[in-house]
Structure formats: C-alpha cells, structure tokens
C-alpha positions in Angstrom: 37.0 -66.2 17.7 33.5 -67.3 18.0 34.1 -71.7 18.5 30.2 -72.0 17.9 27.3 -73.7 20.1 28.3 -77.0 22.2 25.8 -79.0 20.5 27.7 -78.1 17.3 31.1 -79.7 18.4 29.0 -82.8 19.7 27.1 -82.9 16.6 30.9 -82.6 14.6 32.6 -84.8 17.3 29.8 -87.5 16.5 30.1 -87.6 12.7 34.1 -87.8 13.2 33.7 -90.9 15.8 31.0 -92.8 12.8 33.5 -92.3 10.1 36.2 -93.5 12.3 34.2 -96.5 13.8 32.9 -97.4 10.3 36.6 -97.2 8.4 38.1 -98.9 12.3 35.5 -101.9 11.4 36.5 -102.2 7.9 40.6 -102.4 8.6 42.0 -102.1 11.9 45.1 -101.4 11.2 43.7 -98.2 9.1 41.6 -97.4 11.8 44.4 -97.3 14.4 46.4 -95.1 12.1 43.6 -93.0 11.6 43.0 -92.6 15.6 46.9 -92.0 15.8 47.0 -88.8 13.5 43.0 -87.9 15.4 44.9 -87.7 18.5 48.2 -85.4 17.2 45.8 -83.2 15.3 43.9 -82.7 18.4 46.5 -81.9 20.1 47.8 -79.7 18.2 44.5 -77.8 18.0 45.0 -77.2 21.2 48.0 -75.1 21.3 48.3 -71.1 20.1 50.8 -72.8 17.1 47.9 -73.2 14.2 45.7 -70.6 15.6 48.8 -68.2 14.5 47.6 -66.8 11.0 51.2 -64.1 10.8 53.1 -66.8 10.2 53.5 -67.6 6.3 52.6 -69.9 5.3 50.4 -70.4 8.2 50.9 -73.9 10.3 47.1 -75.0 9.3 48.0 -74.2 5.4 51.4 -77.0 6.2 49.5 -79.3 7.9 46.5 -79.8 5.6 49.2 -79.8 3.2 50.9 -82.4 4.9 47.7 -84.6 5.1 47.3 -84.7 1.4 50.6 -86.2 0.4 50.6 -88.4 3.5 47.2 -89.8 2.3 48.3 -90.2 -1.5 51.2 -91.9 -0.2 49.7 -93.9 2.2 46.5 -95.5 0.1 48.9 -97.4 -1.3 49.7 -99.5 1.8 47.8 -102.5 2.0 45.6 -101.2 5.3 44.0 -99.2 2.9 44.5 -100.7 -0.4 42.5 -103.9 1.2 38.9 -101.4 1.3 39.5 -102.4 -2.2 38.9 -105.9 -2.2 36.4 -106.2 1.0 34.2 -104.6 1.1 34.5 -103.1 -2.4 33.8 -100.3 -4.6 30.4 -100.3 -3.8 31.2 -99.7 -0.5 33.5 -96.9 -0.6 31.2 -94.7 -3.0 28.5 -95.4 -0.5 30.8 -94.1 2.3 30.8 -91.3 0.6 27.2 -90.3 2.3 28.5 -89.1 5.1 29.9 -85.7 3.3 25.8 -85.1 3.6 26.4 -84.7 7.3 29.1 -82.6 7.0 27.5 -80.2 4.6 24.4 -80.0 7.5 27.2 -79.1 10.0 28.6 -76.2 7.6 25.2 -74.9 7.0 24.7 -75.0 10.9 27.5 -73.4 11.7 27.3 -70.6 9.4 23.8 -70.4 10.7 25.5 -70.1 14.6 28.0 -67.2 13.0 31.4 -69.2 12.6 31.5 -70.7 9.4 31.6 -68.4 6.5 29.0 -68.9 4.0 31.1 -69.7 1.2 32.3 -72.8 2.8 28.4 -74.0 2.6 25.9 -75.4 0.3 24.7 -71.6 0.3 27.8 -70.1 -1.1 30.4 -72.2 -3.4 30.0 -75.5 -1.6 28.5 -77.8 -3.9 30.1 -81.0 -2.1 27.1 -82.1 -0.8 26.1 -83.1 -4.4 28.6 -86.0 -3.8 26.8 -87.1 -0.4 23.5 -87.2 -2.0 24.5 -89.1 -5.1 26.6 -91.8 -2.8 23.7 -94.2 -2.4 22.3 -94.1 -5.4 25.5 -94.7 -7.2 26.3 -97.5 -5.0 23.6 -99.5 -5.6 24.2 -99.1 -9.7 27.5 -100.4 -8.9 26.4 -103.1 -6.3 24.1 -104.4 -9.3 26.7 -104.1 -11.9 24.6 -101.8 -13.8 26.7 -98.8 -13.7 29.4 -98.2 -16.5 33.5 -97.4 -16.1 32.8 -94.1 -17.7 29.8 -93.5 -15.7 32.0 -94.6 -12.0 34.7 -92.4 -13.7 32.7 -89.2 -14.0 31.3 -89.3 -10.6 34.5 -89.9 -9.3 35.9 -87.2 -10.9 33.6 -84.2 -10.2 33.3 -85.5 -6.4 37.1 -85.0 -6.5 36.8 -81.5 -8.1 34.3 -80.7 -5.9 36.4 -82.1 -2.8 39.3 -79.5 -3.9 37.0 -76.9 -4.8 35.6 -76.7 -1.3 39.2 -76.9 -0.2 40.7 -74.1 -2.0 37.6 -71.7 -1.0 38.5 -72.9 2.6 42.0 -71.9 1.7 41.0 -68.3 0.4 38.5 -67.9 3.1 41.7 -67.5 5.8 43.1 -64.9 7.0 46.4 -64.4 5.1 47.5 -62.5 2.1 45.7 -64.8 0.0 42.0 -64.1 1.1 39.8 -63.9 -1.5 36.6 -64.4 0.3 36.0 -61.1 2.6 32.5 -62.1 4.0 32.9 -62.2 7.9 34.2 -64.4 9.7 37.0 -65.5 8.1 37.7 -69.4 7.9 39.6 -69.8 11.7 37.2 -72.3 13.2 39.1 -75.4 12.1 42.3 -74.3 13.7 40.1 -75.1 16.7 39.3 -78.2 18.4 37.2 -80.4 17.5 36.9 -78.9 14.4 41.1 -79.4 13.3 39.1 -82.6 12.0 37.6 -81.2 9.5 40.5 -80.4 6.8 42.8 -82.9 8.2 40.2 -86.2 8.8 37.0 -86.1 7.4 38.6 -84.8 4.1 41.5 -86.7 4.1 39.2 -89.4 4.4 36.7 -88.2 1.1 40.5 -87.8 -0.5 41.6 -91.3 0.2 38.3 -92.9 -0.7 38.4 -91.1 -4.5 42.0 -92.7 -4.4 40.9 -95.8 -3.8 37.6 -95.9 -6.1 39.6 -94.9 -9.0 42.3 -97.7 -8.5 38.9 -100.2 -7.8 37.1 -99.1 -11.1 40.6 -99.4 -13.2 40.2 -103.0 -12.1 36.5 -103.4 -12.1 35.2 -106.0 -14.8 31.9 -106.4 -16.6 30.8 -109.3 -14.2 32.4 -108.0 -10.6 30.9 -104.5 -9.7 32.0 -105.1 -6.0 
C-alpha cells in the first residue's frame, strides 16, 4: 500500500486540525467530543485490525457505519444542536467551504498514485460543487435573500452528493462488492492520518446537512441567521 507523499498527510492533517479548531471555537464541548473519537480513530488506524479487507464486512465498512448513526444520534444533543442558534445557518452552509480543500487533497493524491480517480472531481466526485457554492449561499442567507425552497435544494443535493461520494468510496474497496476496478483500490483511509477522512471530515459535512435542515425548518422571513 502506497500511504502517499509526506507533504500530503501534512497538507490532510492541516485541513483536519482547521475544521477541528473552527467547530472547537464554536462549542467546546463538541469540539472535545470531536478530539475524543480523532484520537480512537487514530488509533485504531494504527493497528493491522481496519487494514484487514478478508474480514466481512470489513472493520472500516463498521466503523464508518458506526459514525453515521452516532452523528445522527448525536446532533441532537445540545453541543451541537447550539451551532444552530450561534452562530447560525449562515454559518454552517459557509462551513461547508472546507469540502473545497478536501476535493484538492483527493485530486492530489490521485495525482501521487493512492487515491483512485473515481473518488475525485475527475471521476464521480462531484462534492466539490458543494465547497464552491458554500460562500455564495451563505451570504444569500446572511442577507435574508435566499428562499426555504432554495436552502432546501442545496441542502439536499450537497447531502446526495455527500453519500454519493461515499458509496463510490464504498465500491472502490477491496471486497466482494468492488465495483470500481481502476487501480489502486480505495485502502488509503484505513491508514493514518487519512482514517479522518470517512470517519471526521465527513461525519462532520453529515452533521452540518443535519443541522441546516433542522435551522431552515425554523428559519423565518425576517431571521436568515
């Protein structure tokens, strides 16, 4: 298994430690849960367990599993819930941005020969449309000029676009189920530091369509934010 370039897992390592410092400053009490589960996925990357594909379902498959329904479950805690409130829905579709870095670290890992093109803007990654349409959407928001239906749509197809990119992950591993048989198949984030991509920084895109649909059920004409 080819980990890729140094500068890769410092360029990864830095975009984890913004999102973390950003959502840490926001809530504290969501940021130390956030560090908590950083530091047990790490470790975990560590051992042979999740780097073992023979097992079936495979230990990555469980775990990203496991992050979904603990994130579902766990935006509705107020440490999370209170993103809602302060500092608002504009907020947390500008957040969004930082899937714009992530999409630059696919491409250049795919470019360094460990990332599988279909897990990039090149192939059937089309999350960085979400990234780029962040700010822009924000500030309609921010200015109260954007509609529910319009919040609702963008919502939406960043979501389908969130799962899309994680099913092709899915289907890009090396199980039974591959689909996707352009080399090299999807192992890299059983690896350290890059266990934080399926079980952090999309958790975190996950949680923050959670919380922006709950925020625009409650949005009225007057309060955007």
């Amino acid at each position: 298994m080819n980990p890729g370039p140094v500068y890769l897992a410092i360029l990864f390592s830095l975009i984890v430690g913004a999102v973390q410092g950003e959502l840490t400053r926001r809530s504290k009490q969501l940021g130390s849960a956030l560090f908590l589960w950083l530091a047990v996925t790490g470790v975990l990357s560590l051992t042979p367990m999740l780097h073992d594909f023979s097992q079936r379902p495979p230990r990555i498959m469980l775990l990203v599993v496991l992050s979904f329904v603990g994130v579902y479950f766990g935006s509705k805690f107020s440490a999370a819930a209170k993103l809602i409130e302060t500092p608002g829905l504009a907020w947390l579709i500008g957040f969004q941005v930082f899937r714009v870095a992530v999409e630059i670290f696919l491409y250049l890992g795919h470019r360094a020969g460990f990332v599988p093109v279909q897990m990039t803007f090149e192939g059937r990654n089309w999350d960085v449309f979400t990234g780029l349409t962040a700010l822009p959407m924000a500030w309609l928001v921010a200015k109260n000029k954007a509609p529910k239906w319009l919040i609702y749509a963008w919502n939406t197809i960043g979501l389908a676009l969130l799962l899309n990119v994680t099913i092709v992950a899915a289907l890009s591993m090396p199980t039974p189920l591959r689909h996707f048989h352009s080399e090299p198949a999807n192992m890299f984030v059983t690896y350290f530091p890059y266990i934080w991509l399926p079980t952090y920084l999309v958790q975190v895109a996950w949680l923050s369509h959670l919380l922006i649909f709950r925020a625009a059920r409650a949005l009225t004409p007057k309060a955007a934010v």
